[in-house]
N, C-alpha and C positions, 0 to 999 in steps of 0.2 A: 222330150219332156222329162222333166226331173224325180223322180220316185218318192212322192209323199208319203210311206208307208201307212196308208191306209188300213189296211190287214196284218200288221205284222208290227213289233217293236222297233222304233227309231234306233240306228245303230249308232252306237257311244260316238265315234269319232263325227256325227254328221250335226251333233248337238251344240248347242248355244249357251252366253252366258247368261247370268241373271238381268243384266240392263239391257238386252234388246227381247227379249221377252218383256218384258217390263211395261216398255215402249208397246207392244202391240196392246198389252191389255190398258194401258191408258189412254191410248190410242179409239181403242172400244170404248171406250167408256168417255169419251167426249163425243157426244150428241144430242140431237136434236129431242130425241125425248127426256132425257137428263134436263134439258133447258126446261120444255115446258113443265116438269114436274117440280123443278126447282121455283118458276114461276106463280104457280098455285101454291107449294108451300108456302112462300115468301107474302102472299097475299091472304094466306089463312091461321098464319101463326107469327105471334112476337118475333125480333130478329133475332132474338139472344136464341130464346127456345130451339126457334128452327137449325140456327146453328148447330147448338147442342147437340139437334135428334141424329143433324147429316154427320158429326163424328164419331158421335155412337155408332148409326147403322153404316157408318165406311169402316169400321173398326172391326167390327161384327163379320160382316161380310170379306172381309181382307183375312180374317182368322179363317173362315169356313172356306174361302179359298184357299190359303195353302192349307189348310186338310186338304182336301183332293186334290190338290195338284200335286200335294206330295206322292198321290198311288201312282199318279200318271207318269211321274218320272225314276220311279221304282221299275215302273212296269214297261214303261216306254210304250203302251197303247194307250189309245183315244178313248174315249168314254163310251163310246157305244163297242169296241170292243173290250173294254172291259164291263161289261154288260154284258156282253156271252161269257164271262167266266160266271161272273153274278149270277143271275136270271136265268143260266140254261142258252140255248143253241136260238131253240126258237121263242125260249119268254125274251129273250136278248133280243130278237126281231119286233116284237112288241114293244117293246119299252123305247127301239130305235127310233120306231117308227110315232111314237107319243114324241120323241125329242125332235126327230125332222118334221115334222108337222109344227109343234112348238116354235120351232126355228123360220120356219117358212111365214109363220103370223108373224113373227119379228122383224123377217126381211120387208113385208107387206106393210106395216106399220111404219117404218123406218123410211120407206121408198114413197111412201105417200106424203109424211113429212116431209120429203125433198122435193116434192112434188108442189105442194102448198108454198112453201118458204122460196121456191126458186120462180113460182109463180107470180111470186108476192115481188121478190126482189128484182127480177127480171122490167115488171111493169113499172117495179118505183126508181130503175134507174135508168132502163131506154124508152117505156110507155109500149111496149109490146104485150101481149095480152096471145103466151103461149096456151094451147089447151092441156088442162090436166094431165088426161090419160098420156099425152105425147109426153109430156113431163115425166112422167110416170116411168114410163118406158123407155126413155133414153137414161135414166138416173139407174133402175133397174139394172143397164145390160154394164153401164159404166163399173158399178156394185160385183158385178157379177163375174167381172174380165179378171178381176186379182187371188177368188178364191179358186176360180179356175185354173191357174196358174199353182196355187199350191203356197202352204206356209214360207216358203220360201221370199214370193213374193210379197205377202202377208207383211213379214218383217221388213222387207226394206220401201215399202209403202209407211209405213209405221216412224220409221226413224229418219226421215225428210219431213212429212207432215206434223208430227208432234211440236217437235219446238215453232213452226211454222203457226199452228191453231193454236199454242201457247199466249207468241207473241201478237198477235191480232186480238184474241180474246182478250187479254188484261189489258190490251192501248184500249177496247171501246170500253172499258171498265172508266180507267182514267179519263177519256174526253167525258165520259158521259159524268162523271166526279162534276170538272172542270166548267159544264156546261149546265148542271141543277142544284149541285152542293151533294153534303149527304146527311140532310138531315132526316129525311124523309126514313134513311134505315131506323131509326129511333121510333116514331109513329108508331100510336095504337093502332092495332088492328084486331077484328072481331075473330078469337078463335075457333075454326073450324077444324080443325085436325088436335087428335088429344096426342101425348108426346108417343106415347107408344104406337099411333094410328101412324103418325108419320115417320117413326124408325121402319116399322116394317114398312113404310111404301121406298123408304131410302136402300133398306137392302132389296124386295122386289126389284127396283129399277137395273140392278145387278145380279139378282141370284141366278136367272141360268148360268149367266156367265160363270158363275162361283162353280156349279153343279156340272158344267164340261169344260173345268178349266184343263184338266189332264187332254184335252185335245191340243193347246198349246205348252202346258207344262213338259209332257212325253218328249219335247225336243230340247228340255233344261239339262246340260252337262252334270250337274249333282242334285242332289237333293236340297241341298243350301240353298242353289242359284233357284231352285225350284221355289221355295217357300217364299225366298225374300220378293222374287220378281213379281210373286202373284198378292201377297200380301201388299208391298207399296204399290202395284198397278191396279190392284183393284181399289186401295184405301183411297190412294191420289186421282187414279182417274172416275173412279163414282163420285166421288165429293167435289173435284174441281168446279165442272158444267154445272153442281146442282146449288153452290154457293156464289157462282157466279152470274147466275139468272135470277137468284135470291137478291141482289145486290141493284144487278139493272131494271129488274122488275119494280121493287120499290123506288127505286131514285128516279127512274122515269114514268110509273105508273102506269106501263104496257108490258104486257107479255108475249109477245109477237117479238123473233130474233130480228127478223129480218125491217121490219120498222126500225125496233132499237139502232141496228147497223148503219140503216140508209141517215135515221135522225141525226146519228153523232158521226158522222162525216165519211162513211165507210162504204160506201156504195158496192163498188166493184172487190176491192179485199173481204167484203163480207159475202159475197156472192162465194169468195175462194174459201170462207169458211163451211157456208153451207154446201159445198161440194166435199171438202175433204170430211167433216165430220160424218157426213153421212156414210162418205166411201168407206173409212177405215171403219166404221162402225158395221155397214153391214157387211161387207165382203165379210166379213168372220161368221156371222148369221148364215149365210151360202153355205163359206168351206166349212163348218162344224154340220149343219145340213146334209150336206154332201157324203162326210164321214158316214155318218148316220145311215143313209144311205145307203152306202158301202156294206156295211153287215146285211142287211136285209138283202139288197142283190151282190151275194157275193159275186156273180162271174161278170156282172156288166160295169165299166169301165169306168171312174171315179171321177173323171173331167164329165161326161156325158153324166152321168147323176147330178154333177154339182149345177150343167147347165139346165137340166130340167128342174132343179128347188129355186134356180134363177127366178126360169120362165113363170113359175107357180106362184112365188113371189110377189113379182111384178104383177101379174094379172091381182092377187088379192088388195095392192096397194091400188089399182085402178078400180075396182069393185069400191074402194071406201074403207077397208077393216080397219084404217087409221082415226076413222068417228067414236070406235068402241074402246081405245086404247085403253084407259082407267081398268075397264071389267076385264078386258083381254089379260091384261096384267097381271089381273089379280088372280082369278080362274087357271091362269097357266103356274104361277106361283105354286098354287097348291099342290100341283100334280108334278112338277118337277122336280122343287128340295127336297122331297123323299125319298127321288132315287139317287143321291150322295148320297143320304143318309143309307140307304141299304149298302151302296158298293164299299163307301168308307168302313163299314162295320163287317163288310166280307173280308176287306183287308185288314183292321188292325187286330179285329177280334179271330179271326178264320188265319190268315198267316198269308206270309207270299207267297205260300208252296200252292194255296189254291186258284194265283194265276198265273202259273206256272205248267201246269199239269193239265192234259190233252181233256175238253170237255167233252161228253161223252150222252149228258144228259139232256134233254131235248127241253125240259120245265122244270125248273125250282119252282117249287109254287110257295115254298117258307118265302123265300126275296119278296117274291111278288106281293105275297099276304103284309108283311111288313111294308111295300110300299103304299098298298090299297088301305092299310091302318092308319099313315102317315099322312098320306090323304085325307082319308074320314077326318080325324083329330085336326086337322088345319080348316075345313069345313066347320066343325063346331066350334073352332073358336074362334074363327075369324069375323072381323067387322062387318054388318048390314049393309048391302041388302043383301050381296051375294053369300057371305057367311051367312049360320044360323044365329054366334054370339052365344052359345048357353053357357061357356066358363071362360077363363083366361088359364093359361100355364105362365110362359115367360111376356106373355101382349103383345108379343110379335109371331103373329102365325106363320107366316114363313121357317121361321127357325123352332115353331113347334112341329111342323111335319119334319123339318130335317132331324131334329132328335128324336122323335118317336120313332119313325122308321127305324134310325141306330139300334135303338132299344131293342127293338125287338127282333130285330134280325140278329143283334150278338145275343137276345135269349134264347134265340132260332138256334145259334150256331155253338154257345155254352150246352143248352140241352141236345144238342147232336153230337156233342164230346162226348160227353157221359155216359150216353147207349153208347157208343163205339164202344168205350172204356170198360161197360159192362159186359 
């Protein structure tokens, strides 16, 4: 088995360029839940708007990604271990274990949609009528076999299937053109998402991946390849799936992929779609899991972690946690973007040298306090019912915990110079 560096910094010679990094994170980011939120956008806002909102928040979200992916390829560690520079030894086990649990609702959610969609497509094109949970569990272990295996095989699952989900996706674009027109994308529709309601749901459907992107950046050859590959894979691959369910949703008036696929002539290639999208999507949900993992038991073995966040997984996707997605989203949103915003602010504002040098400390509680601030403030200003809503900062609460946090952890880290200095 090949040595993922799970504990320790990817060594320069074993690093990669900027376009197959690239490839994985666009990769991730064509799926099945990108489709349906692209769907309810498409059906809650004008076309132009919603347009607008997914460039903004692919734009948004490509920037906040290379910020952290840049520390990850500085530092060549994963994000949960740079989280024990961050956070302390064992607030790093805390925060890990906030990200593997996060990760594991992911895989749950993701594994459930393949579960439903492959339910759906299976019946509409042989008349077999598999059971869920069986669905469930065979998608899970399928999911589960590549992050096992390690980034390695990560990428080159990544650069076969991309142009593959490419070219299937935009042919059922075109029949489906071919076969209702498009006038339909023009249609009024009754606003239900105000513009800033739906940037921040554009970047949510992305921001963990922004906030451990340094779990695949750490394997970028520079810091160039690093910035560019996380910027176009996250700009391109969040915005693809979510403008192109905007597009089939309207012109055919369903939001169900797998209908749409079987409607315009795709039976079996869409069945290949709902399989790869989901795989490349979650196995990274697993192996960043996994990582995660890794810090909290340091001494047991990184394959055997990654298969028990499988297992855990799979069973939540057979439980249903794919009914709650919307609140799951939103709720995990808020407690994630602020731990970027703390480690990014450990790094530019604190220096390299503090993840470099042997940590020793068991709790930073300043990190922590700034993530738990980061937190609170995305709770007050985020949208009803799960927000409270009592102000706005920028109207996208995701990206007001990730700056709050920053704030305050570089006032954390400024007013710790000072006394040193004094």
């Amino acid at each position: 088995m090949n040595n993922d560096y799970e504990r320790q910094p990817v060594p320069i010679n074993e690093r990669k360029k900027w376009y197959s990094i690239s490839l994985v994170w666009i990769a991730v980011g064509i799926d099945l839940s990108a489709m349906l939120f692209g769907a309810e956008l498409g059906a809650g806002m004008n076309f132009q708007d919603a347009l607008i909102s997914v460039v903004i928040g692919s734009t948004i979200l490509g920037v906040l990604a290379a910020f952290c992916a840049y520390v990850g390829a500085v530092t060549g560690l994963s994000t949960s271990m740079i989280s024990k520079f961050t956070f302390g030894a064992n607030g790093a086990k805390f925060v890990s274990l906030f990200l593997a649990i996060s990760l594991l609702g992911w895989f749950g959610v993701q594994t459930g949609f393949f579960a439903e969609n492959a339910f759906a497509a299976i019946k509409g094109v042989a008349g077999w009528e598999i059971p869920l949970p069986l669905l469930a569990g065979i998608g899970g272990i399928l999911m589960m076999t590549t992050a096992v295996l390690g980034y390695r095989a990560i990428e080159k699952l990544s650069s076969w299937s991309v142009p593959l989900l490419l070219i299937l996706v935009v042919l059922s674009v075109v029949l489906a053109i071919r076969k209702y027109g498009a006038s339909e994308l023009s249609a009024p529709v009754e606003n239900v998402f105000s513009m800033g309601m739906a940037i921040s749901l554009v970047i949510s459907v992305f921001v963990v991946g922004a906030v451990i992107s340094p779990d695949v950046s750490r394997w970028a050859r520079t810091k160039k390849d690093a910035i560019l590959a996380s910027f176009f894979g996250f700009f391109f691959g969040n915005s693809f799936m979510i403008v192109i369910a905007m597009i089939l949703s309207r012109i055919m008036d369903e939001s169900d992929l797998t209908t749409i696929m079987i409607t315009v002539g795709l039976g079996i290639p869409g069945i290949l779609v709902l399989i790869l999208a989901q795989w490349t999507t979650n196995t990274n949900n697993a192996y960043s899991s996994g990582l995660s993992l890794a810090v909290i038991f340091s001494k047991t073995n990184k394959v055997v972690l990654t298969i028990i966040a499988g297992v855990i997984g799979t069973l939540l996707a057979v439980l249903g946690i794919y009914d709650y997605f919307i609140d799951f989203l939103t709720i995990m949103t808020m407690f994630i973007a602020p731990i970027g915003g703390v480690y990014t602010a450990s790094y530019y504002i604190g220096g390299q040298k503090l993840f470099k040098q042997e940590n020793h400390q068991a709790v930073k509680m300043l990190p922590l306090l700034a993530w738990a601030l980061g937190t609170f403030i995305s709770w007050l200003t985020m949208e009803g019912p799960i927000g409270l809503e009592l102000f706005t900062l920028t109207t996208i609460s995701s990206v007001d915990s990730f700056l709050i946090a920053f704030l305050f952890q570089a006032i954390f880290l400024i007013l710790m110079k000072q006394r040193r200095a004094i």
